[in-house]
C-alpha positions as CSV (number, residue, x, y, z in Angstrom):
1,X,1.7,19.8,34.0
2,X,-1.2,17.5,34.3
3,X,-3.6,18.2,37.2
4,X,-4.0,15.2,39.3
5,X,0.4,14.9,39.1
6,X,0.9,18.9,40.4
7,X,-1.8,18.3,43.2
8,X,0.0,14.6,44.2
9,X,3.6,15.1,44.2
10,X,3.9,19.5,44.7
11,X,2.4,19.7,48.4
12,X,4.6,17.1,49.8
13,X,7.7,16.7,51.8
14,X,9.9,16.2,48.8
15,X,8.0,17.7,46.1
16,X,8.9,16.6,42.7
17,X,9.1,19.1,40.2
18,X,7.5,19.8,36.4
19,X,8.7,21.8,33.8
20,X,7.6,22.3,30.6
21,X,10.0,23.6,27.9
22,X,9.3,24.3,23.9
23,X,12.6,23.3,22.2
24,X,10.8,24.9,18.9
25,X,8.5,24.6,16.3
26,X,8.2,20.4,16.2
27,X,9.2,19.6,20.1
28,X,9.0,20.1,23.7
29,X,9.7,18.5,26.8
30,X,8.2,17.5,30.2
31,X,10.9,17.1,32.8
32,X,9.8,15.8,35.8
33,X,11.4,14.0,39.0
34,X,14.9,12.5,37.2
35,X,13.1,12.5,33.9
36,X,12.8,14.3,30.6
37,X,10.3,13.4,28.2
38,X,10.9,15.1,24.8
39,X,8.0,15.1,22.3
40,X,9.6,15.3,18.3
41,X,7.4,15.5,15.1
42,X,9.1,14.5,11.9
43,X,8.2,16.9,9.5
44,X,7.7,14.5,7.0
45,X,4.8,12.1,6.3
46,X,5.0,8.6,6.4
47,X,3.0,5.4,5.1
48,X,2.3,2.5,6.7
49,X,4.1,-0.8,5.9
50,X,1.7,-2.8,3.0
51,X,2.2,-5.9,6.1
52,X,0.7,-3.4,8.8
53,X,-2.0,-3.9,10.9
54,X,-3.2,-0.9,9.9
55,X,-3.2,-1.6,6.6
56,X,-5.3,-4.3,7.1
57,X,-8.3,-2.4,9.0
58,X,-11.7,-1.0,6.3
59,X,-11.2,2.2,7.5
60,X,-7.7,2.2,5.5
61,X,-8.9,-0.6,2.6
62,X,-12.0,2.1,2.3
63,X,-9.5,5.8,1.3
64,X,-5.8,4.6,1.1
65,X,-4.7,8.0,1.4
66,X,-5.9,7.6,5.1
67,X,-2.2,5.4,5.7
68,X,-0.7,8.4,5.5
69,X,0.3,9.9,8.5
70,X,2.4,12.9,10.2
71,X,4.8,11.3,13.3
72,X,5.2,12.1,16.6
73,X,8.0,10.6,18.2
74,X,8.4,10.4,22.7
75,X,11.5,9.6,24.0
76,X,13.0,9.1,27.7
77,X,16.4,10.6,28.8
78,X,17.2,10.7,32.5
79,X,17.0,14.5,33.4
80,X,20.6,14.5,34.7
81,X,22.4,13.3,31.3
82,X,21.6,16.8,30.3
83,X,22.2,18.4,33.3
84,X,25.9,17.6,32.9
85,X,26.4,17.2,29.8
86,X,26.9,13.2,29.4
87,X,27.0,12.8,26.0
88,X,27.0,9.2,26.5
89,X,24.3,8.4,28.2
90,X,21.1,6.6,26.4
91,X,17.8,8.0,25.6
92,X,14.9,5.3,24.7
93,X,11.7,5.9,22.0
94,X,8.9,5.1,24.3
95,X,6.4,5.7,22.1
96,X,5.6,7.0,18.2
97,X,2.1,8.7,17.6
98,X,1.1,8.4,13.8
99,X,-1.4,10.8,13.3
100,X,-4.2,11.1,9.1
101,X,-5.2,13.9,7.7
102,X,-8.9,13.0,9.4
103,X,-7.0,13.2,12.5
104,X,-7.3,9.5,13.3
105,X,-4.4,8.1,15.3
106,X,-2.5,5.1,16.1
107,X,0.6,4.8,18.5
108,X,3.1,2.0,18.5
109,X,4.8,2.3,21.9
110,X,5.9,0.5,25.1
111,X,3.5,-1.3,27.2
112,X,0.5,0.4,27.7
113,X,1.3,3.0,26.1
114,X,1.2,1.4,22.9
115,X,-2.0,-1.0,23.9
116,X,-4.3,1.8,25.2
117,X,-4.6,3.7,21.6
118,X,-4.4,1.0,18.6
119,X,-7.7,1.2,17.0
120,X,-6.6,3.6,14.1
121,X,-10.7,2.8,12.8
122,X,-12.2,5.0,15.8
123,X,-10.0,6.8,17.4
124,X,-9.3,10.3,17.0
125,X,-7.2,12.7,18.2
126,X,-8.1,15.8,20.5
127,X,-7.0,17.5,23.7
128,X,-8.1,15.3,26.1
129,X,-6.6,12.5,24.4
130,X,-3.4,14.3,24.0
131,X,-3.7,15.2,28.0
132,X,-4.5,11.1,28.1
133,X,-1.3,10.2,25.9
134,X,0.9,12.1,27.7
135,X,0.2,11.0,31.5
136,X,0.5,7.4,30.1
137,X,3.5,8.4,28.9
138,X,4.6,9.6,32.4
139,X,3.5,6.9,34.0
140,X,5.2,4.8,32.2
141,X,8.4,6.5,32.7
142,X,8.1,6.9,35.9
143,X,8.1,2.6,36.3
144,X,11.2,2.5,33.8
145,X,14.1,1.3,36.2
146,X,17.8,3.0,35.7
147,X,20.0,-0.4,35.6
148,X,23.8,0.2,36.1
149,X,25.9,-0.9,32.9
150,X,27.1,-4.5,32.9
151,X,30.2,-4.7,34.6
152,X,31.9,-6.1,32.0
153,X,31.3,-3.3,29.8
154,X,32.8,-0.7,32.0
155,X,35.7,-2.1,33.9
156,X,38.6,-0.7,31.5
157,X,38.7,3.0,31.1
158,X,41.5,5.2,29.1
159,X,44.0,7.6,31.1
160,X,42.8,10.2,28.5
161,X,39.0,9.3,29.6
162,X,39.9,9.0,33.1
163,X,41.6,12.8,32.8
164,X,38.2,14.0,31.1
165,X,35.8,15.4,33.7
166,X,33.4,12.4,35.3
167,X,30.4,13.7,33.1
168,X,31.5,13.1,30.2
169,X,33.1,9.9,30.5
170,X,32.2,7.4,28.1
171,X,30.2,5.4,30.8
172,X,26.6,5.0,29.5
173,X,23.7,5.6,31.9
174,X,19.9,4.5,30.3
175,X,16.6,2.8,31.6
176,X,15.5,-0.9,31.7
177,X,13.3,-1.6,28.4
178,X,11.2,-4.2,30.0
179,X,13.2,-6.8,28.3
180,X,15.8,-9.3,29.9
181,X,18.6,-9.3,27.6
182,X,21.5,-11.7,28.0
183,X,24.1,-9.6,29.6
184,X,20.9,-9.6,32.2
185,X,22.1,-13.0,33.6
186,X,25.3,-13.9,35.0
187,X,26.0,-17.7,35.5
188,X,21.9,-18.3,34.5
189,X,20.7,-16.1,37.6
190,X,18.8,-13.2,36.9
191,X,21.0,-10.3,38.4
């Protein structure tokens, strides 16, 4: 668990917990609060699209072979869809960390996430900017809002799925994206 959150959030009336779990060779998790992060490398390498910005930078125009990159993939369940088992419920990629053979790295991600480390060119991977990558990553889902499914898209159930037990109901539960989507407004005012 990163420093400054254990000394903030442990001592306090409601402490909020953190646990770290190693789900094997290419993941792990940080739960925290309601939250799970899970960390997932793909254990294959990818290339950059030719259109990429990326693509685009010396560094890359200078060794090709430095577009190649091994993925790391964060994403955001709610800590409770696996407490009970909710099938259903919706997990979101916050963030994918692309990462060279020079270790130079790039993330495409949500907010600042994904406009704090951009400048594939320079930057460079190491443990404090894993340690960095991560509380943003936190932080950020800590500000991601649970929004209730739109009424409309939950007001007929099945006897069979009403006899199943509440958890695994087919009654999605996810975060806001930061995007206002059309089922977002009802009669043109923002709900």
């Amino acid at each position: 668990m990163p420093p400054q959150f254990h000394s903030r959030y442990s001592n306090t009336k409601y402490p909020i917990l953190f646990e770290y779990r190693n789900r094997g060779q290419f993941e792990f998790e940080l739960k925290f609060g309601g939250d799970i992060l899970i960390f997932m490398m793909h254990t294959n390498i990818f290339e950059f699209p030719r259109d990429h910005e990326v693509m685009k930078t010396p560094y890359v125009k200078e060794d090709g072979k430095r577009s190649y990159c091994g993925v790391i993939q964060i994403f955001n369940f709610l800590n409770d869809s696996f407490r009970y088992n909710r099938v259903n419920d919706l997990g979101y990629m916050i963030g994918r960390i692309f990462i060279n053979r020079e270790l130079h790295y790039f993330i495409e991600g949500k907010r600042e996430i994904g406009l704090l480390y951009n400048n594939f060119n320079t930057s460079k991977i190491s443990k404090t900017t894993i340690g960095s990558i991560i509380r943003s990553a936190m932080l950020y889902t800590i500000n991601f809002d649970l929004l209730t499914p739109d009424f409309n898209n939950v007001k007929e159930v099945t006897m069979a799925e009403m006899q199943d037990t509440i958890d695994r109901m087919i009654i999605r539960t996810g975060k806001r994206l930061g995007y206002r989507f059309q089922a977002d407004r009802a009669n043109g005012d923002i709900v």
